[in-house]
C-alpha positions, 0 to 999 in steps of 0.5 A: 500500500506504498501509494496509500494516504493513511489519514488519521483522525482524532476527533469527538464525531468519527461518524462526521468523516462517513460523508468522505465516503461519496464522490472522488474521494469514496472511490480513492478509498475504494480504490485503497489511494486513501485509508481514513482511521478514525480515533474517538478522542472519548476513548483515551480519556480515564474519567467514567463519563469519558469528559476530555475537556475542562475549564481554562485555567486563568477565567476565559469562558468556554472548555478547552481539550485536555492534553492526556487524551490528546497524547493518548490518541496521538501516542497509539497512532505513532506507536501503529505507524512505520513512518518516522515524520508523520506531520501531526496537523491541526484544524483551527481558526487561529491557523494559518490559511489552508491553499493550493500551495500547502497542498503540494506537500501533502501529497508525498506522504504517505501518512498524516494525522488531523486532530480536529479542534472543539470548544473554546480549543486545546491545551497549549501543551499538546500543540507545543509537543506534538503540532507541527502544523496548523491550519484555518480554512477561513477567516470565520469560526465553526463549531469544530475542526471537523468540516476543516479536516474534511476540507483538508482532505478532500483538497488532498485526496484530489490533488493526488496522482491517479485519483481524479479522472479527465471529466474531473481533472484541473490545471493546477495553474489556473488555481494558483493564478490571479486571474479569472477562469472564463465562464463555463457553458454546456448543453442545451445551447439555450435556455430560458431564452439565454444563449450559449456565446457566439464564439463558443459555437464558432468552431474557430479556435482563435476566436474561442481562445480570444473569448476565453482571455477577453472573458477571463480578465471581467468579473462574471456578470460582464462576460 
């Protein structure tokens, strides 16, 4: 399985992760490109209620993850684990902003672990040890790390050679570049009294790649 992605999950809702079942990433699992684990924080904790969170010391509101179920949970993926430099990566608002460009190196490892973050967030302590990297994925909060991972993930997975097919495939490039995609068309040729362009149906390729450039450079409700 050397061309596998193992992505280890740390997260209070494993059952979250099942959506990642669909779609391009449902068939690189099925097609063993990608294993997802998922590892229910609740079950490092010692405590008969399986609470892995408390009160923050020094008065702020909220409850903040506890750092022995974290190092739990952490220390039992490593120890299952061959690799040596397994990136351990965190889903939070405070973050660096997840793009196309951190992608690139995630996809030369062959195994990964996501701690998603909850609540008001986690113990300084665990990030200190074991973090090596943090993520945001928006200058917004949500109500956990979870759909972060997902994002993550799904960003990942695709960007993974032979997972996506020609339908689906992208030039990386046109991502990473500061200029607008041209409008996309499909058939019917016209709906609701709307007309796929001119130049579109031209069958001339200067034309159509002179539409392409012009159309690409103004916002959408102009092309």
């Amino acid at each position: 399985m050397a061309n596998t992605l193992t992505a280890n999950i740390i997260t209070l809702f494993p059952e979250m992760f099942d959506c990642l079942s669909y779609g391009v990433t449902g068939r690189a699992i099925r097609e063993k490109k990608l294993l997802i684990r998922c590892f229910n924080l609740r079950d490092y904790s010692n405590r008969k209620n399986k609470q892995v969170d408390d009160r923050p010391y020094g008065g702020q509101c909220g409850m903040v993850l506890q750092y022995e179920p974290l190092k739990r949970a952490t220390e039992d993926i490593l120890s299952q684990s061959s690799q040596t430099d397994i990136p351990v990566i965190l889903t939070c608002p405070k973050g660096e902003l997840w793009q196309q460009q951190a992608i690139e190196q995630f996809v030369s490892h062959q195994e990964i672990i996501i701690v998603c973050g909850r609540y008001q967030g986690i113990d300084q302590r665990y990030i200190d040890r074991y973090v090596t990297q943090t993520w945001s994925i928006g200058n917004y909060v949500l109500t956990g790390g979870e759909l972060a991972g997902m994002v993550i993930l799904d960003s990942v997975t695709r960007s993974m050679s032979g997972v996506l097919g020609n339908s689906e495939s992208y030039d990386l490039g046109t991502h990473q570049s500061s200029e607008k995609e041209p409008p996309l068309y499909t058939r019917p040729y016209c709906v609701d009294g709307e007309k796929v362009p001119d130049a579109l149906m031209s069958g001339d390729p200067k034309q159509i790649e002179q539409w392409k450039n012009e159309t690409a450079r103004k916002p959408s409700s102009e092309a």
